[in-house]
C-alpha positions as CSV (number, residue, x, y, z in Angstrom):
1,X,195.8,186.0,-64.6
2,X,195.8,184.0,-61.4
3,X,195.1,180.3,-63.2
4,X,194.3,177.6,-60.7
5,X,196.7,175.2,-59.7
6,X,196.7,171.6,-59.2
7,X,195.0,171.9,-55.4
8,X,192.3,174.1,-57.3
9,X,191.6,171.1,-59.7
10,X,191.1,168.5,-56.3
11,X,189.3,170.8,-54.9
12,X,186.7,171.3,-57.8
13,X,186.4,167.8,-58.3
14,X,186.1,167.5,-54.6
15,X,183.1,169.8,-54.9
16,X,181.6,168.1,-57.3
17,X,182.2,164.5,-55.9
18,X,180.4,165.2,-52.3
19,X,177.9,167.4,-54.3
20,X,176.7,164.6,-56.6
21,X,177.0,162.3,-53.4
22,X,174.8,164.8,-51.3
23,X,172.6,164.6,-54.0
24,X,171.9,161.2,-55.0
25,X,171.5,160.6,-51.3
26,X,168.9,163.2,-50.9
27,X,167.0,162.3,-54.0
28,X,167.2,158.3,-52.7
29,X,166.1,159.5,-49.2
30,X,163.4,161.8,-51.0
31,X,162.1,158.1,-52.8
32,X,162.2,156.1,-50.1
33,X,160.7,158.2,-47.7
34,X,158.8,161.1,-49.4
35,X,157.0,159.6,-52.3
36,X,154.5,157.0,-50.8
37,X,153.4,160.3,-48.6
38,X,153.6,162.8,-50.7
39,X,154.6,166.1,-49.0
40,X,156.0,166.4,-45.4
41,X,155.8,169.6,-43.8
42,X,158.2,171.4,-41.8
43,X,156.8,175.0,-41.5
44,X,153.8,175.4,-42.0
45,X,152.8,178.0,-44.6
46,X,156.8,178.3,-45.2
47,X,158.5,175.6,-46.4
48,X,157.6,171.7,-46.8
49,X,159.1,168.3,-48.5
50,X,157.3,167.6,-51.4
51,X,157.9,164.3,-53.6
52,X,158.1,165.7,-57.5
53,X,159.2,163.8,-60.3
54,X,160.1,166.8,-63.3
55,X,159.9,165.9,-66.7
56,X,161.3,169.1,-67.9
57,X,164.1,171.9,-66.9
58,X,163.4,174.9,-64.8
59,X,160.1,175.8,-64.1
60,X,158.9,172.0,-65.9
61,X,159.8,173.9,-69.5
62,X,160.3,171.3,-72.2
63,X,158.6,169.1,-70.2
64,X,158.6,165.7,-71.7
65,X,162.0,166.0,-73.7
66,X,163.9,163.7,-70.9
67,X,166.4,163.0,-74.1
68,X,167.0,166.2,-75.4
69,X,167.5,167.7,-72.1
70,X,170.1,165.2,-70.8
71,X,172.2,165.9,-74.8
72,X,172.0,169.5,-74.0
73,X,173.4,169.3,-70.2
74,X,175.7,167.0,-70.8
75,X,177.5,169.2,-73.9
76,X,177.0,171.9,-71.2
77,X,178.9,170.0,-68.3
78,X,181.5,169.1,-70.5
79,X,181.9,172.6,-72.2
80,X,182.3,174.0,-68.2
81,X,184.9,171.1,-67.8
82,X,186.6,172.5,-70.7
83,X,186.6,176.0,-69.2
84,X,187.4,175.0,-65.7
85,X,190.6,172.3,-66.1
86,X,192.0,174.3,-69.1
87,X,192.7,177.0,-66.7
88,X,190.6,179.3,-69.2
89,X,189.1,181.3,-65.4
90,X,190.9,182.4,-62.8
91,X,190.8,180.6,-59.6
92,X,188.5,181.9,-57.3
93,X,185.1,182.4,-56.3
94,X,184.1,182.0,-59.9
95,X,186.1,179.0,-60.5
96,X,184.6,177.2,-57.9
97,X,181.1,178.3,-58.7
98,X,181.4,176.5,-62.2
99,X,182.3,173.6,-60.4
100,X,178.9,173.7,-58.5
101,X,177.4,174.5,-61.4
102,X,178.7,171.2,-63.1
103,X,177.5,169.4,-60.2
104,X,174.3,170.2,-60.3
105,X,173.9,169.3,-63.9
106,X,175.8,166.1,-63.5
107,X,173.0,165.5,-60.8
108,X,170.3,166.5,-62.5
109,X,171.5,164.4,-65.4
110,X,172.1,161.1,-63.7
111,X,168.5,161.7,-62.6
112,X,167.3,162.0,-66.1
113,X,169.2,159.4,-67.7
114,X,168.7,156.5,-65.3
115,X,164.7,157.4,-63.9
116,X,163.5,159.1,-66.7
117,X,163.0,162.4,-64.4
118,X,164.4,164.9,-61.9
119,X,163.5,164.3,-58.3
120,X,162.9,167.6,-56.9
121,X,161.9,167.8,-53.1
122,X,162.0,171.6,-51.4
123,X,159.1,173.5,-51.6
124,X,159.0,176.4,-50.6
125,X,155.4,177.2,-50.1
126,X,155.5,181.0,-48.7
127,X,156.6,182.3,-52.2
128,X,154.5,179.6,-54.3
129,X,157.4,178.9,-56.4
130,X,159.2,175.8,-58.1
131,X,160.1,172.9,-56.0
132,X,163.8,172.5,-56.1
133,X,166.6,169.8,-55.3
134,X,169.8,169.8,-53.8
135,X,171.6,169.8,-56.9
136,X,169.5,172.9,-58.5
């Protein structure tokens, strides 16, 4: 088994340090700027900004269950941490998604824990479909 090494481990928590911190800045930008008007478009018919606050997970399911969502994705982040810094995958393109994986959830969870929500901003209108954030 090719186990990661040390510069793997930097480089994960890299990922996950500019991921979060691409994030958050998005999701303040999308506050600032995106809220008072709503939705911004950017092709029409295509894709557009739009300012949603989500109560739930995916798709709004569970909506309403800030608390129990946060528990559950926290246990989740750390169970990946687990996995990733024990060395228990191989280095790798999977290694790496897992750390973008635990980035999203750490976003998604700071969200939840300090506004009550997940700000979710790109819409992509042509396929009718959830509105998604960086961190999803």
């Amino acid at each position: 088994m090719n186990r990661p090494t040390k510069r793997d481990h930097i480089i994960a928590l890299i990922i996950i340090a500019l991921g979060l911190l691409l994030d958050q800045a998005v999701k303040l930008l999308a506050v600032k700027y995106l809220r008072p008007i709503g939705t911004y478009v950017i092709f029409e018919g295509v894709f557009q900004l739009s300012y949603r606050e989500n109560t739930g997970a995916s798709f709004s399911i569970l909506s309403g269950q800030t608390w129990f969502l946060a528990a559950f994705t926290f246990v989740v982040i750390v169970a990946l941490g687990w996995i990733v810094f024990a060395g228990k995958v191989r280095r790798g393109t999977a290694y790496y998604s897992l750390a973008a994986i635990m980035c999203g959830g750490a976003g998604n969870l700071i969200d939840r824990v300090c506004r009550g929500y997940v700000v979710d901003m790109f819409d992509f209108c042509l396929i009718d479909f959830a509105v998604f954030n960086v961190a999803d």
